[in-house]
C-alpha positions in Angstrom: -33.2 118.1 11.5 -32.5 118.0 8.0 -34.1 121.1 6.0 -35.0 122.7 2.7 -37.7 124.7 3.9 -39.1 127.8 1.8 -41.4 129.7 4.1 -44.0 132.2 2.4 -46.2 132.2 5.3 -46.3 134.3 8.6 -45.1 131.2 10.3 -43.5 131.1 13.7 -40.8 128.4 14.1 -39.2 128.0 17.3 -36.7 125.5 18.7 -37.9 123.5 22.1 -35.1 123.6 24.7 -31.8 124.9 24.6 -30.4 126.7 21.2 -27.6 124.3 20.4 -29.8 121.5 21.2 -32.4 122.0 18.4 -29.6 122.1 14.8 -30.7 122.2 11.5 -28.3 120.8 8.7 -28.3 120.1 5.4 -30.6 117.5 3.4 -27.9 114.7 2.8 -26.5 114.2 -1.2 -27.6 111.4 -3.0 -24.2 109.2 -2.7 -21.8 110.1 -5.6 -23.5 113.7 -6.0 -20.5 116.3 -6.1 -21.8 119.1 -3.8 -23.7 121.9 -5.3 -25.4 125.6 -3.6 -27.9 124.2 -1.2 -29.8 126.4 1.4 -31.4 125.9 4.6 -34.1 128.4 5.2 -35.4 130.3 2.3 -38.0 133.2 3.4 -39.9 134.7 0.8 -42.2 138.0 1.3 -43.0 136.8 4.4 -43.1 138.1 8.7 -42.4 134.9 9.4 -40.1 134.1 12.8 -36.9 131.9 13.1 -35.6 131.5 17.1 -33.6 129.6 19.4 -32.0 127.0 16.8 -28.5 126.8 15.2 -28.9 126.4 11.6 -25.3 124.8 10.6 -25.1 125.4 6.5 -23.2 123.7 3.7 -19.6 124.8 2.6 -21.4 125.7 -0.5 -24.3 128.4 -0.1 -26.5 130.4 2.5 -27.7 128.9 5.4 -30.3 131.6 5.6 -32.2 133.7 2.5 -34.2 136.6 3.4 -36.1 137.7 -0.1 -38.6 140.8 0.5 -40.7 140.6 3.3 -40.3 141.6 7.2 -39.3 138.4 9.6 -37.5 138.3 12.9 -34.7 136.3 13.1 -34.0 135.6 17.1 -31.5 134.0 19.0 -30.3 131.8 16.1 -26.3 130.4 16.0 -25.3 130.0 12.2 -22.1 128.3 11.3 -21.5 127.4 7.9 -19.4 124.5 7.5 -16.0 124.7 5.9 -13.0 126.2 6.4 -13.1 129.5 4.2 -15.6 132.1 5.3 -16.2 133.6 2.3 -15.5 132.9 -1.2 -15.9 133.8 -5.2 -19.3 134.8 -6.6 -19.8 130.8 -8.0 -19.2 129.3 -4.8 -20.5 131.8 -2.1 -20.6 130.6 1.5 -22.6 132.9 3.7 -24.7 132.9 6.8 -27.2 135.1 5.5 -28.8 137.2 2.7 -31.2 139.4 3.0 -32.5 141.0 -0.9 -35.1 142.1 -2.6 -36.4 145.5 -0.3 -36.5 143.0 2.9 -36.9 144.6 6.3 -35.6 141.5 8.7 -34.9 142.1 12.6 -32.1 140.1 14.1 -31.8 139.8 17.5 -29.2 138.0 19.2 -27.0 136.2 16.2 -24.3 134.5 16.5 -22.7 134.0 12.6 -19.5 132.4 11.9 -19.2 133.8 8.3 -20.8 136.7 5.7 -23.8 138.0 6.4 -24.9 140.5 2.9 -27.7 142.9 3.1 -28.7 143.8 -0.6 -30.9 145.3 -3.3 -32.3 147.9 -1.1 -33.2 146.2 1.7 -33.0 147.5 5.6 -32.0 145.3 7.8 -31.6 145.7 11.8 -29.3 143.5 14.0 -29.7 144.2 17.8 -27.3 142.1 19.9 -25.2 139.4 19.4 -21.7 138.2 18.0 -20.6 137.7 14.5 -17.4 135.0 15.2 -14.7 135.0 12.6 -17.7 136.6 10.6 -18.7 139.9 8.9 -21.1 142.2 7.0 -21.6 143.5 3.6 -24.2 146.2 3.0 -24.0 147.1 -0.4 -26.3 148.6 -3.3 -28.4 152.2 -3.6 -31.1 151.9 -1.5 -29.6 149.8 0.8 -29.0 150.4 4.8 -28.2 148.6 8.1 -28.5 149.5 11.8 -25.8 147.9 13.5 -26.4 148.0 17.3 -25.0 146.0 20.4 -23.3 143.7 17.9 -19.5 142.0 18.8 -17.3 141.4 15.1 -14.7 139.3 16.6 -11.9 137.9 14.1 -13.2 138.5 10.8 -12.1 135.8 8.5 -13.4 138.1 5.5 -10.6 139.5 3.4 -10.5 143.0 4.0 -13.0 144.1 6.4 -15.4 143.4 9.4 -18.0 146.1 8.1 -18.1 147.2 4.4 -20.9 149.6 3.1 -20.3 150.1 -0.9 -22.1 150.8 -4.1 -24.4 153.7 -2.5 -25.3 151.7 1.5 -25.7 153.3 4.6 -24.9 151.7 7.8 -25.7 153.3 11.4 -23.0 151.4 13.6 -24.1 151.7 17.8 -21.4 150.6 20.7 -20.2 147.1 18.9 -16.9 146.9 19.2 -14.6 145.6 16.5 -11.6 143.5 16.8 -10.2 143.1 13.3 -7.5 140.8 12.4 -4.0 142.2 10.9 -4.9 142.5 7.1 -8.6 144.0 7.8 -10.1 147.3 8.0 -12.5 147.6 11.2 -15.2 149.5 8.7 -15.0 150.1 5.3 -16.9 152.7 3.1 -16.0 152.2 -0.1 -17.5 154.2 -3.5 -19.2 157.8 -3.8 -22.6 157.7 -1.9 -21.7 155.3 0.7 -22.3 156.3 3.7 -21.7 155.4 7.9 -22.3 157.0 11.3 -20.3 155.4 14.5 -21.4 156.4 17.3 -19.9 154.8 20.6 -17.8 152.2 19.1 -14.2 150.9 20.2 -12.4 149.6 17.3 -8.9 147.5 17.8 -6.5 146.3 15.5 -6.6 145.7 11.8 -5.2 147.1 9.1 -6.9 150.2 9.5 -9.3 150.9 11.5 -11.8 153.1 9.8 -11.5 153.6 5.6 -13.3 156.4 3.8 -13.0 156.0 -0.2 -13.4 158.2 -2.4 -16.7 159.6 -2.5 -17.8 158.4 0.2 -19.0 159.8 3.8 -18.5 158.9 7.5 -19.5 160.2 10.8 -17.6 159.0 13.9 -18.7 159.8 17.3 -17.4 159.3 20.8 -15.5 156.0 18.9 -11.6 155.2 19.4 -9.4 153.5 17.4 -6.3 151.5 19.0 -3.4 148.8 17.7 -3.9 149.7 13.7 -1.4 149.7 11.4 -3.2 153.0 10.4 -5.8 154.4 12.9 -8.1 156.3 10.0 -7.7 156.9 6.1 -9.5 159.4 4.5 -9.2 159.5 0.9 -10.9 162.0 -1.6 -14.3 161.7 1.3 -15.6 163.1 3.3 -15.4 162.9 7.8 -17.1 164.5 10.3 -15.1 163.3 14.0 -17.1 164.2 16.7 -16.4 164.1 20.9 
C-alpha cells in the first residue's frame, strides 16, 4: 500500500491478517525526481492507533512522525530502506519520531534503525526488538520508559541507548548487545538522567557511560565482553544489588 497519510483524527488502523502481510511503502517518485525526505505516517495531536503492519520507509526520512498527541503504536515492523541506519541532520533516516510533548505507547516494535524521542515528549515502549536499531531521547523535559525491549546490533554510531541534553530514560530487563565501537547506554550532558534496573548488557565499547553532569542508577544489571565495563566521568552513580 502506498502512503502519505497525516492522521489528526482518533482513528484506528489495523492491518487484516498477518503483520508482514499487510506493508506500507512509499508513494512512488515521479520518474526523473531525485529522491527527497518523504514520510509514511504522520500523526498529529491525535490517540489515534497503528497495529499489525510493517511500514518499510524511504532511505531518506521517517517512516513514522509522532507530533503531540497520545497514540498507540502496536505490533508494527519498521525497516527503513537503505543501507546506513542513521545519518546527518539533512538526510536523516529514522524509524520514528516522536516531538512536540507526545505521549505515544509502543507495544511490540520491531525497528531496524533510529527511533528519537524529543521536545519533551514521554514516550513508552513495552516489548519488542529494535534490529541493528537504537534510541535517542534527548531534550529537557524529555523521558522514556524502556521496558521488555531487545537492542540487538546497533548500527548507530556510538550507542544503543543515548539520553542527552537534560532526558530521562527508565530502562526494565532489555538486554543490550552492542557492537564493538558502541556504548550499551549512554548519558551524556549535565541533567541527563537513567535508572537500569534488571538489565544484562554485552559487548560494546563500553557498556554503560556517565558524562559529565550527568546521573545514573544501575540496579541488579551486569555488564560482560566490553572493552570497558563502566565509565564514570565528572557524574554521578548509584550501583545497586
Amino acid at each position: 500500500y502506498p502512503a502519505d497519510v497525516v492522521v489528526d483524527k482518533d482513528v484506528t488502523i489495523v492491518g487484516v491478517g498477518a503483520r508482514d502481510t499487510v506493508v506500507v511503502v512509499p508513494q512512488p517518485l515521479p520518474a526523473g525526481e531525485p529522491e527527497r525526505l518523504r514520510t509514511l505516517f504522520t500523526l498529529v495531536d491525535s490517540a489515534a492507533t497503528l497495529q499489525g503492519i510493517t511500514v518499510r520507509g524511504s532511505a531518506y526520512g521517517t517512516a513514522i512522525r509522532i507530533h503531540g498527541g497520545s497514540p498507540t503504536l502496536a505490533d508494527l515492523y519498521v525497516d527503513p530502506d537503505g543501507e546506513m541506519r542513521t545519518s546527518g541532520p539533512n538526510r536523516p533516516r529514522e524509524a520514528l519520531e516522536i516531538t512536540d510533548g507526545a505521549s505515544p505507547i509502543i507495544r511490540d516494535l520491531v525497528a531496524t534503525s533510529l527511533s528519537s524521542v524529543l521536545g519533551g515528549s514521554s514516550a513508552t515502549f513495552d516489548g519488542g526488538r529494535m534490529q541493528s536499531g537504537c534510541l535517542l531521547i534527548e531534550d529537557e523535559g524529555t523521558s522514556a520508559v524502556v521496558r521488555g525491549v531487545t537492542f540487538a546490533a546497533s548500527e548507530c554510531p556510538g550507542f544503543s541507548i543515548s539520553v542527552s541534553k537534560g532526558a530521562r530514560v527508565l530502562v526494565e530487563a532489555s538486554p543490550i548487545d552492542s557492537l564493538v565501537q558502541n556504548a550499551g547506554i549512554r548519558v551524556a550532558n549535565e541533567g541527563s538522567s537513567a535508572e537500569v534496573s534488571g538489565t544484562s548488557i554485552t559487548g560494546g565499547s563500553e557498556g554503560l557511560f556517565v558524562g559529565d553532569g550527568a546521573e545514573a542508577t544501575f540496579i541488579r544489571s551486569n555488564v560482560t565482553s566490553a572493552g570497558t565495563g563502566i565509565r564514570v566521568n565528572d557524574a554521578t552513580l548509584d550501583l545497586q544489588h
